[in-house]
C-alpha positions as CSV (number, residue, x, y, z in Angstrom):
1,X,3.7,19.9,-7.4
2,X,5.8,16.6,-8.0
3,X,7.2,16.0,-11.7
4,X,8.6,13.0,-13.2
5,X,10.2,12.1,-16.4
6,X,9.2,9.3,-18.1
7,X,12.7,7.4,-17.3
8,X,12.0,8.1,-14.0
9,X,9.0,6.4,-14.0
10,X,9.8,3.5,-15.6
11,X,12.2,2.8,-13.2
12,X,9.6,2.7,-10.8
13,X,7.3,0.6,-12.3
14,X,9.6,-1.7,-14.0
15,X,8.4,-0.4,-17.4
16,X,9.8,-0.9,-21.1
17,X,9.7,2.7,-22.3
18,X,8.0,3.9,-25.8
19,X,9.0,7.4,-26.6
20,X,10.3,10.2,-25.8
21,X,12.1,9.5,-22.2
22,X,12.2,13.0,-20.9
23,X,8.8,13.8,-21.1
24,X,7.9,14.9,-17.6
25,X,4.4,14.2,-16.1
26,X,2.6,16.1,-13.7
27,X,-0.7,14.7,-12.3
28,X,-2.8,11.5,-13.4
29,X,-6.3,11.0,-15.8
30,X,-8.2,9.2,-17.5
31,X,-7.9,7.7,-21.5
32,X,-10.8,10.2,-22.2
33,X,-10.1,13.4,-20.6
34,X,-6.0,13.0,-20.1
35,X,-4.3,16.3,-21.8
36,X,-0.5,17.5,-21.6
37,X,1.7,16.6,-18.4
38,X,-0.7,13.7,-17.3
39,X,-0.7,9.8,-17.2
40,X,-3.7,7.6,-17.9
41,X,-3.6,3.6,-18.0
42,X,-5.7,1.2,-20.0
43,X,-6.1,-2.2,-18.0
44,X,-9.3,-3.5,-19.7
45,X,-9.6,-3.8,-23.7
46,X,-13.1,-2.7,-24.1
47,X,-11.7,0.4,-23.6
48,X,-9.1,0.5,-26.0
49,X,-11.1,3.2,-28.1
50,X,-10.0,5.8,-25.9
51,X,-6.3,4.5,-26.5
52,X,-6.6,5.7,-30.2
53,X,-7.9,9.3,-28.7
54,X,-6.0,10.0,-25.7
55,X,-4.9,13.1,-25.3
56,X,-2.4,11.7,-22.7
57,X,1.0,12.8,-22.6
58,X,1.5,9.0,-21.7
59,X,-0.2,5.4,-21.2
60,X,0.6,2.3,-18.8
61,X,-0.6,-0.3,-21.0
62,X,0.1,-4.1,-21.7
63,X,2.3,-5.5,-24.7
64,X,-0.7,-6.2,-26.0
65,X,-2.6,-3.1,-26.4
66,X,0.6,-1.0,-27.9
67,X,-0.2,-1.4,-31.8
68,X,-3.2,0.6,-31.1
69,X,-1.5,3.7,-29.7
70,X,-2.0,6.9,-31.0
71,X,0.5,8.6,-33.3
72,X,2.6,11.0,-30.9
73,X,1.7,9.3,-27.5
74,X,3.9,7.8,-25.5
75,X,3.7,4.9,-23.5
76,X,4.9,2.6,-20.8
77,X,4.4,-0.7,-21.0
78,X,4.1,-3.1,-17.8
79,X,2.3,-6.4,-17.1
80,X,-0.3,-5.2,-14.8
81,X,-1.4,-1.6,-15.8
82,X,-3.6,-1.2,-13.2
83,X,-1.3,-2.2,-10.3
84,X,1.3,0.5,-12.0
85,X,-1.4,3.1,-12.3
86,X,-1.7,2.5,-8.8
87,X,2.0,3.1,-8.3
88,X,2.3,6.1,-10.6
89,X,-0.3,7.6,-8.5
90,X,1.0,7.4,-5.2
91,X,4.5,9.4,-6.3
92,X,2.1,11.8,-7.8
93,X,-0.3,11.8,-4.8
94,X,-1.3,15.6,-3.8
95,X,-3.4,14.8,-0.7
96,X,-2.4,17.2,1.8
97,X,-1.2,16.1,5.5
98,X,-3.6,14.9,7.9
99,X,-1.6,17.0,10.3
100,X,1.6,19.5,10.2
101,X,3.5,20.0,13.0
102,X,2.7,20.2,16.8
103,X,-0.5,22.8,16.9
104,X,-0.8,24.9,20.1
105,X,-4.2,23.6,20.8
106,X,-3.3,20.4,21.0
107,X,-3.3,18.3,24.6
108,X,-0.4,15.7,24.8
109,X,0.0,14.2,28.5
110,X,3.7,14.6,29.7
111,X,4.0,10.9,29.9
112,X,2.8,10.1,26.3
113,X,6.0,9.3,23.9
114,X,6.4,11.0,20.4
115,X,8.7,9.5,17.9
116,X,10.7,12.0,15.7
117,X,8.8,14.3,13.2
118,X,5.5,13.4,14.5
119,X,2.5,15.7,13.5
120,X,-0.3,16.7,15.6
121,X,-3.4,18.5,14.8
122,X,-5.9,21.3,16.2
123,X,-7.2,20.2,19.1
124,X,-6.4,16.5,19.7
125,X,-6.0,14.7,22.4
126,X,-3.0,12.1,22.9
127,X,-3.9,10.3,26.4
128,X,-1.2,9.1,29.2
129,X,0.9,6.2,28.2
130,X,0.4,6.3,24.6
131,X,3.2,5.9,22.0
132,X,3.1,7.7,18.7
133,X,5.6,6.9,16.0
134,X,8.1,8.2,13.6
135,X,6.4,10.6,11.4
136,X,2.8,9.5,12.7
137,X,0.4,12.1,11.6
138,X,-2.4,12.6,14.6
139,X,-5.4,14.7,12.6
140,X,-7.7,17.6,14.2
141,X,-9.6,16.4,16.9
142,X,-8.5,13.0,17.2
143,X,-8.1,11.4,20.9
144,X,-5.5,8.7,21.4
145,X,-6.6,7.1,24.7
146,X,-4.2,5.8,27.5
147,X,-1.1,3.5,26.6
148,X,-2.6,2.8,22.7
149,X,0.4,2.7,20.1
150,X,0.6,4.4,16.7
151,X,3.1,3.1,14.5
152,X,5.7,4.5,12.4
153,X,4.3,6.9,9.2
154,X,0.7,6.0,9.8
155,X,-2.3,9.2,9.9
156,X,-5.1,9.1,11.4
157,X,-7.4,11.8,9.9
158,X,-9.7,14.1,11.7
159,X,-11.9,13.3,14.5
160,X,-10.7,9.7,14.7
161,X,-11.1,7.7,18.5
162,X,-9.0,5.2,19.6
163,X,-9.2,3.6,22.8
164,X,-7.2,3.1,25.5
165,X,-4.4,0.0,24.8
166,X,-5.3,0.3,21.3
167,X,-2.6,-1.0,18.5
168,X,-2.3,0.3,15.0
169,X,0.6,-0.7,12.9
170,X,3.3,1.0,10.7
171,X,2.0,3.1,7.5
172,X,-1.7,2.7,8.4
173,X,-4.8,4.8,7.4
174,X,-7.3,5.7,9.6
175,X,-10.3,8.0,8.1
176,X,-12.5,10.5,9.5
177,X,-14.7,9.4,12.1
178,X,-13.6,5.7,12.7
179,X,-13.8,4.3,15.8
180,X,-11.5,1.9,17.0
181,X,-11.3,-0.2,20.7
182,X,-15.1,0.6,21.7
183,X,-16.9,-2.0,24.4
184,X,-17.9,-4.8,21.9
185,X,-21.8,-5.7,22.6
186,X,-20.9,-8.1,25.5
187,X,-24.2,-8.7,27.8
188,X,-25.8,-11.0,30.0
189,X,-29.3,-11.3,30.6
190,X,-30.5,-11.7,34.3
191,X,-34.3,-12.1,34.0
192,X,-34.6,-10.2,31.9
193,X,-31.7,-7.0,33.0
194,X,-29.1,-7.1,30.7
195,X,-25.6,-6.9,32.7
196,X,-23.0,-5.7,31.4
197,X,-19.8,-7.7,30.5
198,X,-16.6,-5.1,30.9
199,X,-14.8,-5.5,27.5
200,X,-11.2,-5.9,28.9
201,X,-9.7,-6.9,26.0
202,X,-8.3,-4.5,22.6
203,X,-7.9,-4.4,19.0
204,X,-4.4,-5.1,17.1
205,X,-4.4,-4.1,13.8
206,X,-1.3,-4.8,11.4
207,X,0.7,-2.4,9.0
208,X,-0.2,-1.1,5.8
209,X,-4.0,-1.3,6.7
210,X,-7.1,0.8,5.5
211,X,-9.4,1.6,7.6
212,X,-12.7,3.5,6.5
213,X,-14.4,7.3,7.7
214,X,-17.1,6.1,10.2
215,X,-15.8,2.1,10.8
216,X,-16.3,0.7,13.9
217,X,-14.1,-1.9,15.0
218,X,-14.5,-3.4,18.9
219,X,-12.1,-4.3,21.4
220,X,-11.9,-7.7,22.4
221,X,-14.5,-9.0,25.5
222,X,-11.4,-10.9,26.8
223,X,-9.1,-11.7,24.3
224,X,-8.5,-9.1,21.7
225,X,-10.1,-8.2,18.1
226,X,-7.4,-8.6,15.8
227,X,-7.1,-7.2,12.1
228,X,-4.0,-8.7,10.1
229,X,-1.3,-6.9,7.6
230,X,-2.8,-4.9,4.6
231,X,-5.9,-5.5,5.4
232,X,-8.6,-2.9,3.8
233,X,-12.1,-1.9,5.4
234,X,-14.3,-0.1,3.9
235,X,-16.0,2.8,5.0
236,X,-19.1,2.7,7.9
237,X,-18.3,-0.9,8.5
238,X,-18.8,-3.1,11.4
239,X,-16.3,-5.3,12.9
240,X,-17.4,-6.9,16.7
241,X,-15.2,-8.1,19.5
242,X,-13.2,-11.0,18.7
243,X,-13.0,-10.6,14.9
244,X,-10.0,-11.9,14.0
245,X,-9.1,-11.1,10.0
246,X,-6.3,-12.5,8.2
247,X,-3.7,-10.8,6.0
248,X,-4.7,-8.5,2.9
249,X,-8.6,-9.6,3.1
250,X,-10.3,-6.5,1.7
251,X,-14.0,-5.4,3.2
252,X,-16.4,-3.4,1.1
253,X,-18.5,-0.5,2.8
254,X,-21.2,-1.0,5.3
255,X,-20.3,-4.6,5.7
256,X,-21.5,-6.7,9.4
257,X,-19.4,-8.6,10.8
258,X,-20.5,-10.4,13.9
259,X,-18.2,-11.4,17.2
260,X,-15.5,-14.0,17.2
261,X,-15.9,-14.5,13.3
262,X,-12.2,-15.5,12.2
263,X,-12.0,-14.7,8.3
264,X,-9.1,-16.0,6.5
265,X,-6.5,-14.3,4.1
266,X,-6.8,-13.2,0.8
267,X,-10.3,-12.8,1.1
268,X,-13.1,-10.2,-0.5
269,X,-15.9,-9.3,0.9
270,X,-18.7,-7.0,-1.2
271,X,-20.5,-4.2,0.6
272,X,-22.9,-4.6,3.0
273,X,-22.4,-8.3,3.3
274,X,-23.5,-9.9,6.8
275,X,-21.6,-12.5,8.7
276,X,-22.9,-14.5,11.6
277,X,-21.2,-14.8,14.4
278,X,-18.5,-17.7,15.9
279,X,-18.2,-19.1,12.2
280,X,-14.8,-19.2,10.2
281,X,-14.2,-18.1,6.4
282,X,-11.1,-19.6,4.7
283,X,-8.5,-18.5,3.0
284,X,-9.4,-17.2,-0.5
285,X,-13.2,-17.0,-0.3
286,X,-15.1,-13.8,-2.3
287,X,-18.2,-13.1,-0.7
288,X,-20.9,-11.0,-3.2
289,X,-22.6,-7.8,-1.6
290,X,-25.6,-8.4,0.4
291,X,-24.7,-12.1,1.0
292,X,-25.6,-13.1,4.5
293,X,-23.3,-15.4,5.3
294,X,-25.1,-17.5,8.1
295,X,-22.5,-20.6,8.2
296,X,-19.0,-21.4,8.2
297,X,-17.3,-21.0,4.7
298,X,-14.3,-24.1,3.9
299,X,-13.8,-24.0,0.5
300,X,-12.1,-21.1,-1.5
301,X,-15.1,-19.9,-4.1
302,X,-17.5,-17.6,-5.2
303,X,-20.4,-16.8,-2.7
304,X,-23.9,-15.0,-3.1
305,X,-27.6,-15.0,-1.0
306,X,-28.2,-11.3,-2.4
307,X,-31.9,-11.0,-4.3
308,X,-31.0,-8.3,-6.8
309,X,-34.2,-5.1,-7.3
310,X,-37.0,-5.7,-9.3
311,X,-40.2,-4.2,-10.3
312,X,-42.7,-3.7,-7.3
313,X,-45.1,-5.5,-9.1
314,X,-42.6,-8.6,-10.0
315,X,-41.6,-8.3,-6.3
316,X,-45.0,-8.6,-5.1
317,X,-46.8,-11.7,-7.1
318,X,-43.1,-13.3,-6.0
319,X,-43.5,-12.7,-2.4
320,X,-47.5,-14.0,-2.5
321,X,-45.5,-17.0,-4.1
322,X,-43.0,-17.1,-1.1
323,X,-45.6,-17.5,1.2
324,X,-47.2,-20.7,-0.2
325,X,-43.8,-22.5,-0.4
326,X,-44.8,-24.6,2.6
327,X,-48.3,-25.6,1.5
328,X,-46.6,-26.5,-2.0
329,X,-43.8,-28.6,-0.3
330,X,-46.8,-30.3,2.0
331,X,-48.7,-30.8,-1.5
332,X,-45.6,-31.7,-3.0
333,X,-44.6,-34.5,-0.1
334,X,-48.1,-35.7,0.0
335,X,-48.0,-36.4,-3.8
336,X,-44.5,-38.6,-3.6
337,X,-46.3,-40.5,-0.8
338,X,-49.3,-41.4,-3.1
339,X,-46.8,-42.1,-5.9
340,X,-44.8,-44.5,-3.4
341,X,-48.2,-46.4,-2.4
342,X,-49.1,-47.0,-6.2
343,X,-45.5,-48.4,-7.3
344,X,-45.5,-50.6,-3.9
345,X,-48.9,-51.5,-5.6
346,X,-47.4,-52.6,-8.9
347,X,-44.6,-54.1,-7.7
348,X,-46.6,-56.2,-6.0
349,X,-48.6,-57.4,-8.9
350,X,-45.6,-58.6,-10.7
């Protein structure tokens, strides 16, 4: 188990120390539950209750929330204490490999190309052509299809696919079950027999990207689907051919997104938002879950369609309600034409 002293820390996090400096932590908590050896972080003030209770053998706090330490804790104080959290965490991180070592079961074609200290799991499959990078991790069961590229430090957990000519980028995460290059849902319709469109292009995703267990992201019909640099998706979302997503955009879980959508940078998108297709999002924009996003987006804002639960019984009067909305607006029309007519009619008179 990883240790670090409190100086260490600091150092890492660009942290003015409170305390005792060679206090060593071990593992990371919360305010409530934090005891001896562990870490915690207070990054919103309604909170700060815990702060006066904590257990913790440390805090990441603000300047601000010091005063109200508790007697005997000791603390590191940062700008962001989230962000350091984050940090913190990492160095303390105990997930186990996705992979270690070559395992005997595994299948690697004589003409595939493995960086050095690459690890491959039980039963996996790395396909003709393909290149895996330095200190790749390839999990159990995963198939690497012909000539796709795995960049340096990046794992790929168990039971991943990805397709032939597929690129992932340096210091990437793949989960479980994620399946990335399949035919995007390319058809024509020939009176009525859909014909298939061969999907001949493929899917380029950056470094230091997420991508969540059971995502689908498509190859390209001709050009390719492409996912920028620290971008984060969500688990069992849905990205069609042509998507093209723009640096450190994050995606929340079962999201849609439809083909040839281009969304810009720096955007969030809540879970299981829809996008249409052939439309573009701009840089910045926040999408709320369960917006359906049905046109193109060119202003950086705030953006919501959801209709949040209610009682049945609410629901249902509103939905009776719903359906008159056209005989209202023809009742509604009808009455602004009758109010025209009579102020033609006085006008008139004077």
């Amino acid at each position: 188990m990883a240790s670090y002293t409190l100086t260490e820390l600091a150092e890492q996090v660009d942290a003015q120390l409170i305390g005792d400096a060679a206090c060593s932590i071990v593992s990371i908590a919360t305010l409530e539950n934090a005891g001896s050896g562990q870490i915690s972080f207070l990054s919103n003030s309604k909170y700060r209750k815990f702060l006066t209770e904590t257990s913790a053998s440390a805090v990441l706090i603000t300047a601000d929330d010091a005063p109200f330490l508790a007697p005997g804790v000791n603390a590191l104080v940062v700008k962001d204490p989230y962000v350091a959290f984050a940090r913190v965490a990492q160095l303390l991180d105990s997930t186990p490999t996705a992979a270690k070592g070559i395992h005997p079961t595994a299948v690697i074609d004589a003409s595939a190309t493995l960086g050095t200290g690459v690890s491959v799991g039980a039963n996996a499959i790395i396909a003709a052509g393909a290149v895996i990078g330095d200190a790749a991790q390839i999990g159990a069961g995963c198939f690497i299809g012909e000539q796709a590229i795995i960049g340096d430090g990046s794992r790929l957990w168990a039971n991943v696919t990805v397709y032939h000519r597929v690129n992932i980028g340096k210091r990437c995460i793949v989960h479980s079950g994620a399946v990335v290059g399949a035919d995007g849902f390319g058809f024509a319709n020939e009176r009525g027999n859909w014909v298939k469109i061969p999907q001949t292009g493929t899917v380029t995703i950056g470094d230091d990207c997420e991508i969540g267990a059971n995502a689908t992201i498509d190859r390209g019909a001709i050009e390719d689907t492409v996912i920028g640099n620290n971008v984060i998706i969500d688990n069992q979302c849905q990205i069609a051919h042509n998507v093209r997503i723009g640096d450190h955009t994050a995606i929340a879980g079962c999201t849609v997104v439809a083909g040839s959508t281009k969304i810009g940078r720096y955007c969030i998108i809540g879970g299981a938002a829809v996008l249409n297709g052939h439309i573009e999002i701009c840089d910045g924009a926040h999408i709320s879950g369960m917006a359906m996003v049905m046109k193109p987006i060119t202003e950086k804002g705030v953006y919501t369609s959801g209709i949040p639960a209610t009682t049945n019984a609410e629901w249902r009067k509103n939905t009776v309600k719903l359906r008159q909305i056209d005989q209202l607006y023809q009742r509604v029309k009808q009455l602004e034409n009758q109010l025209a007519t009579v102020q033609k009619a006085q006008d008139a008179d004077h």
